[in-house]
N, C-alpha and C positions, 0 to 999 in steps of 0.2 A: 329163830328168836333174835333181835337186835335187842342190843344196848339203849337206852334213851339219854343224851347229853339235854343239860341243862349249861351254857353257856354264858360266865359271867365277864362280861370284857368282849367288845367288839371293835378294838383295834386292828392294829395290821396280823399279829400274829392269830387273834382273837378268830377272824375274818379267813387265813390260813387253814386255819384245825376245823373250822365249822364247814371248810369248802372237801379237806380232806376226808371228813366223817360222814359228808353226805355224797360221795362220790366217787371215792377211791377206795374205799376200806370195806368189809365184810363185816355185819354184826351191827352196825351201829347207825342213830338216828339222832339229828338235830331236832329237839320237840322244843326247847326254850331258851328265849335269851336275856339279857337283860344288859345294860350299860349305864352310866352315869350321863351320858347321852339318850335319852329314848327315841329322837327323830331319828338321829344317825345309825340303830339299832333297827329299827324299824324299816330305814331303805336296804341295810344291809338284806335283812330276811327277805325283801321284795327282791332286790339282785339278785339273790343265790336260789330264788324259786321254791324255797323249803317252808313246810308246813310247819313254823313254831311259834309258841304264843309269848310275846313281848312283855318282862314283866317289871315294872314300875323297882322292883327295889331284887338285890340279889337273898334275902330274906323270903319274899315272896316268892320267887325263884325254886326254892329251897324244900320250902313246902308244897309245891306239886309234889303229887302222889305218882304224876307218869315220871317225874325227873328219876333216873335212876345213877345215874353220875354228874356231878359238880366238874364243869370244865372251869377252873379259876383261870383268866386271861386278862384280869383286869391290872393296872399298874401296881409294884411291889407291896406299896405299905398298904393295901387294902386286901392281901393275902390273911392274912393272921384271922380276922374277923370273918370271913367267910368260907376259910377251912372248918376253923371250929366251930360254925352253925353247924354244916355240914353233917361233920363228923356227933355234932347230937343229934340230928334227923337220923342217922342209922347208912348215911345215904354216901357210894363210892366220890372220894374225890383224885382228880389231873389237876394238878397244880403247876402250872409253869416256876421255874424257878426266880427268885429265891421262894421257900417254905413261908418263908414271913423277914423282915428287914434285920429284926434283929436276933442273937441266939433266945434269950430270956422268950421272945415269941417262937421261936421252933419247939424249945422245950415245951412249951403248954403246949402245943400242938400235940407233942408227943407222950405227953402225960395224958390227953383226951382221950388219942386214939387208944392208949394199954386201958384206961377206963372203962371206954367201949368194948373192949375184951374180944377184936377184929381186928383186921389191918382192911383199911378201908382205903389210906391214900397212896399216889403215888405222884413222886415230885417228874420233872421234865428236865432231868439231866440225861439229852438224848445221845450224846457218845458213845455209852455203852450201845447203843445200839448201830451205829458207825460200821460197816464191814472190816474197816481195816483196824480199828481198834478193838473189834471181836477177835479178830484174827491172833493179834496180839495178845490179848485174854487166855486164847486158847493152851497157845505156844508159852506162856509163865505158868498157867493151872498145871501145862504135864510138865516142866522144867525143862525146857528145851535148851533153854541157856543156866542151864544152873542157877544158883541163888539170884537174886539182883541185888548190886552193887551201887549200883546210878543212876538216875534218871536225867537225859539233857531233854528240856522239849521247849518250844516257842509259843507264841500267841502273836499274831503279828496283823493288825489293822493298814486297810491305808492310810483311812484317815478317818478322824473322830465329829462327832458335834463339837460347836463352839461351846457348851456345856459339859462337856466330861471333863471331869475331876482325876486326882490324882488316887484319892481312895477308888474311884468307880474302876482304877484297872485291876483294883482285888477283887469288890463284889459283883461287877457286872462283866469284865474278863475272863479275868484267872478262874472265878470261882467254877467255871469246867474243868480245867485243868484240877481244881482242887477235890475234884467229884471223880473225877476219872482214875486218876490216881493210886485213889485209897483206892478202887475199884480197881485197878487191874495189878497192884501190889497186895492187894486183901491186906492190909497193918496199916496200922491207927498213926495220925502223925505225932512228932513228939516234942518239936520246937521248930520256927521260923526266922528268918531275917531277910528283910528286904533294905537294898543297896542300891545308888544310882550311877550309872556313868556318865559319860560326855552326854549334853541332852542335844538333841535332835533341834535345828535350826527350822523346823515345820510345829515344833509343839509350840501353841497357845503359854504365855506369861506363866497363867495359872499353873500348867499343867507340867508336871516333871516325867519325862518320857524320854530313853525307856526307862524302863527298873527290870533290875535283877533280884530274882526271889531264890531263896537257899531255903529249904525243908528235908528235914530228917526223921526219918519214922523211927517208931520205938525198936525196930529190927536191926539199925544202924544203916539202913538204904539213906543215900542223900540225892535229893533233888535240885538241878536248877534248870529255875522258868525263866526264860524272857519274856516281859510283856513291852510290846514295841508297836503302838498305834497309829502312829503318823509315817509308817516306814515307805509309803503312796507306792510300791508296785504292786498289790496286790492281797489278798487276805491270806496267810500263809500259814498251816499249823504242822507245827514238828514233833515228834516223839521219839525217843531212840532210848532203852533198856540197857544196859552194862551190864552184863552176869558174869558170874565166874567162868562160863563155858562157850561165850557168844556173846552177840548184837544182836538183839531185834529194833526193828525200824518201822514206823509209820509208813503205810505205803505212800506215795506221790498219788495227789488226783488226776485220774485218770482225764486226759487230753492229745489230742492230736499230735504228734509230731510234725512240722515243717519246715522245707526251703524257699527261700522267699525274700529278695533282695539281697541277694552276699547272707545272707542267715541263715542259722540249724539251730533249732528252737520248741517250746510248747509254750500254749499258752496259761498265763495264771489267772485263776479266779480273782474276782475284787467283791462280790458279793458272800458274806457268811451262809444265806438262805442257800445256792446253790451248792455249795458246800457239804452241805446239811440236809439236803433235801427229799434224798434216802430214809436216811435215818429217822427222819420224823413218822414217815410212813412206817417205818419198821416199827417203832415205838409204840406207835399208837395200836397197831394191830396186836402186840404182844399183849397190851394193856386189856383192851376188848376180849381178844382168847382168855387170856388167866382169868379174868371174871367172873365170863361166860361159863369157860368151863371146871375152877375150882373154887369159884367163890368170894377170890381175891388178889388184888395185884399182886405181881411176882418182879416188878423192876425198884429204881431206887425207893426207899422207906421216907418214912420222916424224919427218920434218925440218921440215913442219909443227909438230909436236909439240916440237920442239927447239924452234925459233924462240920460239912463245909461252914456254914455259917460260923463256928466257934472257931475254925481255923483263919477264917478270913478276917472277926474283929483284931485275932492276933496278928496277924500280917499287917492290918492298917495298924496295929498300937507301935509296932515296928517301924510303918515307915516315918511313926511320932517322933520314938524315940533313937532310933537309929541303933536300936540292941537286939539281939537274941533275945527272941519271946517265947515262954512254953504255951502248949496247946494242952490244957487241960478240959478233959471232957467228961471222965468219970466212966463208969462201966458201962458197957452195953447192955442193956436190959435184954434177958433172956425170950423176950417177946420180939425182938427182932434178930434173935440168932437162927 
């Protein structure tokens, strides 16, 4: 039995997941696609050789009877409206991240889905699926270092579009680090502040880079992010735990060691994709098993998807006002405990 993807969004990532699911993965089948593009949708599906019927609106999409999952891949603020169709056809959705642009839309998201009286979506915060921040997972679930005390980790770009904003290194950054987090600490955040230092002689006018983010969960753990874009050696992401009993560490990505002109060295990635390239694989496959064989995904929620998004407009209100901001979320609905 495979899976049947309905794909809406035929971008680069779009174009990714549709090559992954008809070629790499176990269980699953590209049958539709659709884009706000229909030519560019259309040569795609002739490229990739796959039998799926092209369809004029992601509405229409929605309604095939073969679509049995909604692959959302289309740009951010067209998330919201095509979850929630979705989610009233009865029909599974993969939502790349964000859930929706803003909390007010994650929240209806997530008021539909407890409606619907299933858990039908799953967001594409694919970290958790990362080996080495499994790994990490592992080693806090049994207390290998005792409590955790701190959190240092980075987010480090080489270099950005002439378009990134100084909000986009909350929502379209950090907002992993703000997903993974709460995930591999299980506790809710409880207030933020973000701060800037000396900026970087490669950031764009507009752009205030880097920033330093301070987050404190309701357990008393304190966090600091650096988000640093324009740092041009390479894409670099850090994570390092403080516990009462130890360190745990993000592993290094694995690369070669070399000598090589007077040098002893590895080399660094500059690509996120590569990075990550695992992980999506794993992802997706988790996604297709739970389905297949319980009826329902088992990765991040849509309350997930709430959570980062409410701590992230706090963050940008932060970098407004240049104050400690609470992250007020409200209870966790016992539908996603």
């Amino acid at each position: 039995m495979a899976l049947k993807f309905g794909v809406v969004g035929t971008g680069a990532i779009g174009v990714e997941h549709m090559t992954r699911l008809s070629t790499k993965l176990n269980g699953s089948q590209v049958v539709a696609v659709t884009d706000i593009n229909l030519e560019a949708a259309k040569k795609i599906v002739a490229e990739l050789n796959i039998d799926a019927k092209v369809y004029e609106s992601d509405l229409d999409l929605i309604a095939d009877p073969n679509v049995d999952v909604v692959l959302v891949t289309s740009p951010g603020f067209a998330h919201e409206k095509t979850v929630l169709a979705a989610i009233e056809a009865g029909k599974f959705v993969f939502v790349e991240k964000p859930l929706a642009t803003t909390a007010e839309g994650c929240k209806r998201i997530v008021e539909a889905e407890m409606a619907a009286g299933k858990k039908l979506v799953q967001v594409g915060f694919m970290r958790r699926y990362d080996k080495g921040y499994m790994e990490m997972k592992k080693a806090l679930d049994e207390n290998f270092i005792g409590e955790p005390l701190m959190v240092h980790c980075a987010h480090r770009n080489p270099t950005v579009a002439d378009d990134y904003s100084t909000e986009m290194a909350i929502h379209d950054t950090l907002i992993h680090e703000i997903d993974a987090l709460h995930w591999l600490l299980d506790d809710e955040y409880e207030s933020v502040y973000v701060t800037y230092p000396k900026k970087t002689k490669h950031a764009l006018s507009h752009l205030k880079d880097p920033q330093i983010v301070i987050m404190r969960t309701k357990s008393g753990t304190v966090i600091t992010a650096e988000i640093f874009v324009n740092c041009r050696y390479g894409y670099d992401i850090q994570c390092e735990v403080v516990g009462t009993d130890g360190i745990i560490k993000l592993p290094e990505n694995h690369s070669i060691g070399f000598r090589k002109e007077s040098k002893l060295g590895q080399h660094i990635l500059m690509d996120w994709k590569d990075r990550f390239i695992e992980a999506y694989d794993v992802e997706f496959q988790d996604f297709i098993d739970a389905v297949l064989k319980t009826g329902a995904p088992t990765g991040p929620t849509s309350w997930d998807g709430y959570v980062a998004a409410v701590t992230a407009d706090a963050l940008v209100k932060s970098q407004e006002s240049e104050k400690t901001e609470p992250v007020t979320l409200g209870e966790k609905p016992s539908f996603y405990k």
